[in-house]
N, C-alpha and C positions, 0 to 999 in steps of 0.2 A: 434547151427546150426539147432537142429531137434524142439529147442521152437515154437509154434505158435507166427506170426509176426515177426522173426529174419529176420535181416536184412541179413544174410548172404546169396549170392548165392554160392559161391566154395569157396575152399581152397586147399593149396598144403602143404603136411606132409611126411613125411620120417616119418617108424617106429623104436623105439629106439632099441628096440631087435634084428632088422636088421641091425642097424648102430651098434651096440654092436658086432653082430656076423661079419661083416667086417672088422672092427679093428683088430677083433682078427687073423681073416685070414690074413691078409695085413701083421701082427706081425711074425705070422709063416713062409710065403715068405719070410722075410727080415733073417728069425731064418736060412734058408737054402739058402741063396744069392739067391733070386729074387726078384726084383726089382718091388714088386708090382706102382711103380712110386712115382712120387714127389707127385702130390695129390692121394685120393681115394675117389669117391664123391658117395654118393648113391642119384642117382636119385628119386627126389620126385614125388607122384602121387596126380593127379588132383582129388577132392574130392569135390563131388558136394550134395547141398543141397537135389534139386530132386531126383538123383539119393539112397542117404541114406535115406530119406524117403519111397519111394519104396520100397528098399530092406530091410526097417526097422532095418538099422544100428544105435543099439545104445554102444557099446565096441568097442574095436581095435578089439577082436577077432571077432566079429560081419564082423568089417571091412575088417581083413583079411581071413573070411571065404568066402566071397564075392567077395573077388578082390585078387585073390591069388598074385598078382603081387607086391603087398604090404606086402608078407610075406616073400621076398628074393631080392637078390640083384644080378648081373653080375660079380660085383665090386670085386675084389680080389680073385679071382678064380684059382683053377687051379685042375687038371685031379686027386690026390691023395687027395685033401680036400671033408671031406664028405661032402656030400648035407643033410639041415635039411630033416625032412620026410614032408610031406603032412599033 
């Protein structure tokens, strides 16, 4: 995406350390009957050419430094699960 000439304008990505760490939460719900539900989806983010050039993203962490939104999830939640840190 960040080559000169790429054809790429956007793309959409879930990060895997985020999908990792909701599994695991989803796992713990189920450990103490709740019903995190039938699916658990982590919402993928829009991920544009422009905008990573700009902000000169070339890593995930790059990316997630950038777009904090891409470093956590909604998804499997609850009031006793820690929250990563910042």
């Amino acid at each position: 995406m960040r080559e000169p000439g790429s054809p790429w304008v956007a793309s959409a990505a879930t990060n895997a350390a985020v999908v990792g760490e909701v599994a695991v939460h989803a796992l713990a719900l189920e450990i103490v009957a709740v019903n995190p539900g039938a699916k658990v989806a982590v919402a993928p983010h829009l991920i544009t050419r422009a905008e990573r050039l700009h902000d000169n993203v070339k890593t995930i962490q790059d990316l997630g430094a950038k777009d904090p939104g891409f470093r956590r999830s909604d998804a499997a939640q609850a009031p006793w699960i820690p929250q990563p840190s910042s």
